[in-house]
C-alpha positions in Angstrom: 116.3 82.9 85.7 115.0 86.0 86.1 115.7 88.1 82.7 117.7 91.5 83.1 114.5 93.5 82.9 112.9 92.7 85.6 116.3 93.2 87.5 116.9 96.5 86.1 113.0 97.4 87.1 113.4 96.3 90.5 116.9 98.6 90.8 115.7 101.7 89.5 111.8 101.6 92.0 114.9 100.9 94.7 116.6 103.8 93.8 113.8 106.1 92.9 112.2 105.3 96.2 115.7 105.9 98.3 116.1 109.1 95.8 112.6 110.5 96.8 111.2 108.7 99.5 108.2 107.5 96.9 106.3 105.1 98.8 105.0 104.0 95.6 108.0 103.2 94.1 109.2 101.0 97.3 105.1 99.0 97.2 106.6 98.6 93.6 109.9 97.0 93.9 108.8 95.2 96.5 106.0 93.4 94.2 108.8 92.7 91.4 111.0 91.2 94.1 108.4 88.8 95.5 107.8 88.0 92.0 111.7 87.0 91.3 111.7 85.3 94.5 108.4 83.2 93.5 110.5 82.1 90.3 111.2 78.1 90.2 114.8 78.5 88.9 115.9 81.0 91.6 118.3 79.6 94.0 118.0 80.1 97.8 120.0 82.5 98.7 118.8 85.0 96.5 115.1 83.8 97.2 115.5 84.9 100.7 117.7 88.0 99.6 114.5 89.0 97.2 111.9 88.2 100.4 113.8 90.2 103.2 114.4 93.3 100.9 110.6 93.2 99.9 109.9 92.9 103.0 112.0 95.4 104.2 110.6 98.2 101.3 106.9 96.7 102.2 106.8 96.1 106.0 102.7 96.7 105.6 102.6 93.8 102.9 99.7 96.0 101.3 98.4 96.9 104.4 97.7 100.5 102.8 96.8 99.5 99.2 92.9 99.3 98.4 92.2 95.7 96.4 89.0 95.1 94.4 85.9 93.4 94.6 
């Protein structure tokens, strides 16, 4: 199970992004939500909750985010 940090972190980049519109703060919550929703011990339904909320907050999937070498 997830612990309550990680919950917490992914609340408050949701509601700084909805706040402020930071597109940063949505690329970041997505990325914690995929990462709960990767977690063995998470049951389905909130696997697919996680995915379609990180999807919704980051359609591009990274599209937008330079990687390195």
């Amino acid at each position: 199970m997830p612990s309550s940090e990680l919950w917490a972190g992914a609340l408050s980049l949701v509601l700084i992004h909805h706040e402020t519109g930071c597109p940063q703060s949505a690329l970041n919550a997505a990325r914690l939500l995929e990462r709960i929703g990767d977690m063995t011990d998470i049951d389905s339904e909130t696997r697919n909750l996680c995915e379609r909320a990180s999807n919704r907050l980051n359609p591009g999937k990274d599209l937008h985010h330079a990687r390195t070498a």
